[in-house]
C-alpha positions as CSV (number, residue, x, y, z in Angstrom):
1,X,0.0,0.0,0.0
2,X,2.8,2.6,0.7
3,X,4.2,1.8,-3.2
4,X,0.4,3.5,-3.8
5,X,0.7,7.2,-4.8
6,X,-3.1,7.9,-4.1
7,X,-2.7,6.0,-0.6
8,X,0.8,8.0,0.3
9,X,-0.9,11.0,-0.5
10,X,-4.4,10.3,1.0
11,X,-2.3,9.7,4.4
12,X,-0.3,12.7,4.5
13,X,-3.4,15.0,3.6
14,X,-5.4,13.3,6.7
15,X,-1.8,13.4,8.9
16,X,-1.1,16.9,8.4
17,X,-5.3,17.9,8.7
18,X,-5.6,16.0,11.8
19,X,-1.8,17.6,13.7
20,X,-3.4,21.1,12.0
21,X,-6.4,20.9,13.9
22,X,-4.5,19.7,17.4
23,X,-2.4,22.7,16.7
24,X,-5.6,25.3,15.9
25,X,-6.6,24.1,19.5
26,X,-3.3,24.1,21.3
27,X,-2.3,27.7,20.1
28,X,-6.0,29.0,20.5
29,X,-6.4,27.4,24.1
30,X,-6.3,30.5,26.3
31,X,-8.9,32.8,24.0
32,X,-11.6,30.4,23.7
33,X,-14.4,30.5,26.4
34,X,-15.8,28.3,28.6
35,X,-18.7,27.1,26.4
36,X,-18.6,26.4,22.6
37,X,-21.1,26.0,20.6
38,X,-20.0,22.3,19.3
39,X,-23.5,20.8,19.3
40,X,-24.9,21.7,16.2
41,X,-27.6,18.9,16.2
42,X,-29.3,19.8,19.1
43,X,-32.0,22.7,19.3
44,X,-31.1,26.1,19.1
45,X,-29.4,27.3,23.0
46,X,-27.7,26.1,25.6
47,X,-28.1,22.5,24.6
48,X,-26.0,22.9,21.6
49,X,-22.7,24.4,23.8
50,X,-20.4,22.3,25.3
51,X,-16.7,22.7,27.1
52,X,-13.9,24.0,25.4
53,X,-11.8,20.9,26.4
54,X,-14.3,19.0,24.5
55,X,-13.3,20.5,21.2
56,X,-10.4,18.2,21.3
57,X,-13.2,15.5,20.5
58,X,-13.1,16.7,16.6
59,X,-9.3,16.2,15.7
60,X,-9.3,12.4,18.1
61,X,-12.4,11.4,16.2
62,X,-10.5,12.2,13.0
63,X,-7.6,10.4,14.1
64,X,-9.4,7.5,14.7
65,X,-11.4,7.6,11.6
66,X,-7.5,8.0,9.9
67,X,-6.4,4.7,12.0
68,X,-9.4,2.3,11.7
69,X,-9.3,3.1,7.9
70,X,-5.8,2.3,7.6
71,X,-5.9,-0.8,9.0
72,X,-8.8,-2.0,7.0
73,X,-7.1,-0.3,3.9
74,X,-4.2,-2.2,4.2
75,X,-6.1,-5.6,4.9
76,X,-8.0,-5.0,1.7
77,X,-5.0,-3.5,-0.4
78,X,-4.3,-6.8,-2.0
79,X,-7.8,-8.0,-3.2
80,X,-9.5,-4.8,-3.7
81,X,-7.1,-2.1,-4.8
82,X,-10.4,0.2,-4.7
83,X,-12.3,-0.3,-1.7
84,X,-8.8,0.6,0.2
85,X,-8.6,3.8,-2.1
86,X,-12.1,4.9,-1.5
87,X,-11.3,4.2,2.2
88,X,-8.0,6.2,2.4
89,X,-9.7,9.0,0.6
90,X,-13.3,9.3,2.9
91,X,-9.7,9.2,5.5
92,X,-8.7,12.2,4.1
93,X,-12.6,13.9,3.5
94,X,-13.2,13.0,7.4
95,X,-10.6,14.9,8.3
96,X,-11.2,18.2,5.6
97,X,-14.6,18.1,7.2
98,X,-13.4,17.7,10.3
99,X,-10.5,21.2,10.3
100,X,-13.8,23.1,8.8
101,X,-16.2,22.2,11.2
102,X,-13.0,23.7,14.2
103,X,-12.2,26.8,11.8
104,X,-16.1,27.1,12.0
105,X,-16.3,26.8,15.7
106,X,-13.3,29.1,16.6
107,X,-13.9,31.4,14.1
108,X,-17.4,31.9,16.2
109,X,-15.8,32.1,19.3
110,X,-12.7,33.6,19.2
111,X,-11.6,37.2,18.2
């Protein structure tokens, strides 16, 4: 799988989005508030805020989206060459989706 270009490059993409995001959060730690607004499926108020510390849910769900896809990617690599690219690349999507969705939420928040 790592002779693969589309499989190299679908992992750095996701590697770098998910350490981008950890960083985003890291360096934007002491402006955010108490409460975000991170749960955008809930009603409209206090039900959709939850703790800044639980912002850090986004980027670990990514990398574990990143890891379990890996691993079945490179199980499947050998007899379907496409179901491991289609994985590595909804890898790299979760992740994109993932860095808008913080952008999103700090750009709300912060100033």
């Amino acid at each position: 799988m790592l002779q693969n270009r589309f499989s190299i490059l679908a992992i750095l993409i996701s590697l770098v989005l998910v350490q981008l995001m950890f960083w985003l959060i890291f360096l934007n730690r002491a402006a955010l508030p108490h409460q975000v607004p991170l749960f955008y499926f809930e009603p409209w108020g206090l039900e959709q805020l939850g703790s800044a510390t639980q912002l850090w849910l986004i980027p670990a769900c990514c990398g574990g989206v990143f890891v379990l896809n890996t691993i079945l990617a490179w199980r499947f690599f050998h007899r379907e060459k496409l179901l491991a690219q289609i994985l590595m690349s909804g890898t790299a999507i979760t992740s994109l989706l993932g860095l808008i969705f913080l952008i999103r939420i700090l750009s709300l928040v912060t100033v």
